[in-house]
Backbone as CSV, one residue per row, in Angstrom:
resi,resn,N_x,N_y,N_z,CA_x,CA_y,CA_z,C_x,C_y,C_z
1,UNK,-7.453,-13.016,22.474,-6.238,-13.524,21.899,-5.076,-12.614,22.326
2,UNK,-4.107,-13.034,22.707,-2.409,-12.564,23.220,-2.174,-11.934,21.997
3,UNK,-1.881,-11.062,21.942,-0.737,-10.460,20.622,0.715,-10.930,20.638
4,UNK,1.015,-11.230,19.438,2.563,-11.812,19.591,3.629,-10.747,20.225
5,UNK,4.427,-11.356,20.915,5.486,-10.519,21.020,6.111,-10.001,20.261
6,UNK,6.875,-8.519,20.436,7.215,-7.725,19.089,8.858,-8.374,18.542
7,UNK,9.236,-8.851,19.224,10.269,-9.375,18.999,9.937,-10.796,18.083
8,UNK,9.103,-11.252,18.833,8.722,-12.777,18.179,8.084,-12.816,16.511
9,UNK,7.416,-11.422,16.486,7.139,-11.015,15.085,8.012,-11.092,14.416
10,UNK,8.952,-9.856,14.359,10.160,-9.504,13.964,10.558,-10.843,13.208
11,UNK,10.930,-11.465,14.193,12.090,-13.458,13.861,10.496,-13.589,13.004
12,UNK,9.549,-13.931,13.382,8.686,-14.332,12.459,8.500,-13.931,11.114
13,UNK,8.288,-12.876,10.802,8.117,-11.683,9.891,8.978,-10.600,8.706
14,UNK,10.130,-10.919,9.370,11.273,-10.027,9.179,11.584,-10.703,7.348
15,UNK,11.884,-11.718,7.016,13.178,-11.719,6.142,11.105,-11.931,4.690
16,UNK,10.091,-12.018,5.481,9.041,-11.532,4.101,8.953,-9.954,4.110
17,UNK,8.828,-9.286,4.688,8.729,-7.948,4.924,9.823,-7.251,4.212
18,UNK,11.147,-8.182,4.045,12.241,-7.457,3.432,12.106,-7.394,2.210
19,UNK,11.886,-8.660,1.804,10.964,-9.223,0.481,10.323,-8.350,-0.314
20,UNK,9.181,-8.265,0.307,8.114,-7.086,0.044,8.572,-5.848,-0.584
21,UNK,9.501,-5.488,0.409,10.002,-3.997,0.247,10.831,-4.103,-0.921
22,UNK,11.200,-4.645,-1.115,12.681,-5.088,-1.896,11.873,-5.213,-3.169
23,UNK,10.793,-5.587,-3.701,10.038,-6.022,-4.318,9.652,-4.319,-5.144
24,UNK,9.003,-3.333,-3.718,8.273,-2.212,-4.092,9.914,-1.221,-4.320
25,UNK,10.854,-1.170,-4.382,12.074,-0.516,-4.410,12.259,-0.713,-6.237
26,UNK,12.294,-2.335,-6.283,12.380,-2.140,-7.179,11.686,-2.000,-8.655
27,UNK,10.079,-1.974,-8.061,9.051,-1.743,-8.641,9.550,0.060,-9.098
28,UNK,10.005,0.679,-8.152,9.849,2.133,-8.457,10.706,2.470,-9.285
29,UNK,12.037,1.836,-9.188,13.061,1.513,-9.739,12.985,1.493,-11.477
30,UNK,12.018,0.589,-11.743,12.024,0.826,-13.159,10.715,1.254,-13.482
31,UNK,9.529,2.342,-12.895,8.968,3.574,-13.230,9.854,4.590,-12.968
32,UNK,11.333,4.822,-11.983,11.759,5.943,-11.962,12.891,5.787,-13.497
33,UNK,13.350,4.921,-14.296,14.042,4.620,-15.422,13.303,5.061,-16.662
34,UNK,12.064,4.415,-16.789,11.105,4.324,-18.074,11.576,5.645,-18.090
35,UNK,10.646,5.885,-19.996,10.845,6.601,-20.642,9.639,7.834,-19.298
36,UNK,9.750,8.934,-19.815,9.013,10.224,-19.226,8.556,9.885,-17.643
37,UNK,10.055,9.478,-17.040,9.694,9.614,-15.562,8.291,10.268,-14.543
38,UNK,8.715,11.813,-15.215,7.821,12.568,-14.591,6.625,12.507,-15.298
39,UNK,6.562,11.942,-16.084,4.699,12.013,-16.284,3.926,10.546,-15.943
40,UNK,5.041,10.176,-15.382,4.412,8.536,-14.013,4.523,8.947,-12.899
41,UNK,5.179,10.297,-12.073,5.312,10.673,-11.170,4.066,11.562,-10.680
42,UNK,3.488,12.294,-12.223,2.106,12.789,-11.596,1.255,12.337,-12.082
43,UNK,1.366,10.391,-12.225,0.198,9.516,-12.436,-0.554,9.370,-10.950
44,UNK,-1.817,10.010,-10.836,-2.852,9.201,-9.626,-2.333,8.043,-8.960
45,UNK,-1.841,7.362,-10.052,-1.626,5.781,-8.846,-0.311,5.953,-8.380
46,UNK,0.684,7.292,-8.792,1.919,7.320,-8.222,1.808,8.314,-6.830
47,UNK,0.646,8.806,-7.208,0.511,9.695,-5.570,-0.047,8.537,-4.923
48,UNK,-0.637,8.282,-4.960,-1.394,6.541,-4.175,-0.432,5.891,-3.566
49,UNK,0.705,5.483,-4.045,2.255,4.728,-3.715,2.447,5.600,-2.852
50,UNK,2.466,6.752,-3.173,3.328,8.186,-2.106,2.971,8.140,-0.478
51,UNK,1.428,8.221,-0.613,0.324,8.476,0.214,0.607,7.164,1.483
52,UNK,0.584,6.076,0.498,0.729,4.740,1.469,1.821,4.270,2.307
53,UNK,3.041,4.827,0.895,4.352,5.104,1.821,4.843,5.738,3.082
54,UNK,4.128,6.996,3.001,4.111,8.157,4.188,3.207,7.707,5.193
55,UNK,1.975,6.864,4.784,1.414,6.032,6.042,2.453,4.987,6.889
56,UNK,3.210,4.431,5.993,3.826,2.864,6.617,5.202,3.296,7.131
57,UNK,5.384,4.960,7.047,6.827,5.291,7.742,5.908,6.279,9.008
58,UNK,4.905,6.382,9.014,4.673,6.712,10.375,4.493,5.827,11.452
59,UNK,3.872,6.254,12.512,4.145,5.482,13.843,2.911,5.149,14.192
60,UNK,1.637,5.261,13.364,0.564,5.878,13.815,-0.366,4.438,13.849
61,UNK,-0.979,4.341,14.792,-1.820,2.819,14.768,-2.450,2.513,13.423
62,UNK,-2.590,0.926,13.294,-3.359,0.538,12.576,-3.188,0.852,10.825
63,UNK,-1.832,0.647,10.895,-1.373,1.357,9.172,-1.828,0.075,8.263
64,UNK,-2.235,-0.815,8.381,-2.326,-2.039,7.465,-4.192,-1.099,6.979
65,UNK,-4.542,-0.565,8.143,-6.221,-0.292,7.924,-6.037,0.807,6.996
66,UNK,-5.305,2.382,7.800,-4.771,3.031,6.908,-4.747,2.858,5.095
67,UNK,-3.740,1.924,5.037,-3.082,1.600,3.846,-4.194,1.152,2.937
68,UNK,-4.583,0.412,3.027,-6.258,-0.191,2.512,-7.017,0.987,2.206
69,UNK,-7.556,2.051,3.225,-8.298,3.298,2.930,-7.707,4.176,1.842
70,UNK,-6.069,4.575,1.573,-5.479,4.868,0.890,-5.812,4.431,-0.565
71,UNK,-6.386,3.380,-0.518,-6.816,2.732,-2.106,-8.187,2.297,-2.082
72,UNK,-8.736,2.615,-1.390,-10.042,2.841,-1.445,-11.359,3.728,-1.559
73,UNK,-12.096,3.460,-2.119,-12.724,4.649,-3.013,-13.688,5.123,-1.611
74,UNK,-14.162,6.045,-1.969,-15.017,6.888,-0.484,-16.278,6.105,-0.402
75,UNK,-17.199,5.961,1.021,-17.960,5.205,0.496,-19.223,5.977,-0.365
76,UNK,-20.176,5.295,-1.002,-21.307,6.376,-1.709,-22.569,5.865,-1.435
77,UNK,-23.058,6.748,-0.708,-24.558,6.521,-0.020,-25.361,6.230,-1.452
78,UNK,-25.209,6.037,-2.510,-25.981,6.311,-3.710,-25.052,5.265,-4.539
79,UNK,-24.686,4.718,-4.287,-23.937,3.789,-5.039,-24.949,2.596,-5.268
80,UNK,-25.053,2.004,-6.867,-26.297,0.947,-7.457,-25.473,0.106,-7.207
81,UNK,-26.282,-1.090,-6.377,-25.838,-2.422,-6.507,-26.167,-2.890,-7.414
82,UNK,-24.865,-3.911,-7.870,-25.109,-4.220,-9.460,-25.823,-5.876,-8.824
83,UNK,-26.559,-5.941,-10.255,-27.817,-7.139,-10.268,-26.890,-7.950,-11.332
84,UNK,-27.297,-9.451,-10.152,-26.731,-10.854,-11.431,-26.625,-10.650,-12.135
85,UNK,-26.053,-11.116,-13.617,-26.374,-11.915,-15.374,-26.705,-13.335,-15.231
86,UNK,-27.595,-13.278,-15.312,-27.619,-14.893,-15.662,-27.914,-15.496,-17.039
C-alpha cells in the first residue's frame, strides 16, 4: 500500500487533529482550575498525559505506537487468564 502524501494528509486530517487538541487543552484547562491543582499534577494519570505529550512533540517514528505503550501496562509473563462466568 502507497502511503498518503504528507500534504494530502494534512487537507485530510488537519481541521480533526485541531479538534482533538483543542479538546485535550481544554481538558487540562479545567484540571489546571479545579480545586488543589497540584495534587492532580502529581496524579499518575497526570504524568501519563505528560509522558504522551512529550512523545507526540517529538519527531521520533511511530508515536501513535509510542503513545499506546505510554498507557499500557508492562507485559507479565505470569499474568492469569481470566476464565468465563457463565
Amino acid at each position: 500500500m502507497t502511503p498518503l502524501p504528507a500534504a494530502r494528509a494534512l487537507d485530510q486530517f488537519f481541521l480533526d487533529a485541531r479538534s482533538r487538541v483543542l479538546d485535550l487543552a481544554a481538558t487540562l484547562d479545567r484540571v489546571g482550575r479545579g480545586a488543589d491543582p497540584a495534587a492532580a499534577a502529581a496524579d499518575p494519570r497526570a504524568k501519563l498525559l505528560r509522558q504522551a505529550l512529550e512523545v507526540l512533540l517529538s519527531d521520533a517514528p511511530n508515536r501513535a505506537e509510542k503513545v499506546q505503550q505510554v498507557f499500557s501496562l508492562a507485559y507479565d509473563a505470569n499474568w492469569e487468564r481470566p476464565t468465563p462466568r457463565f
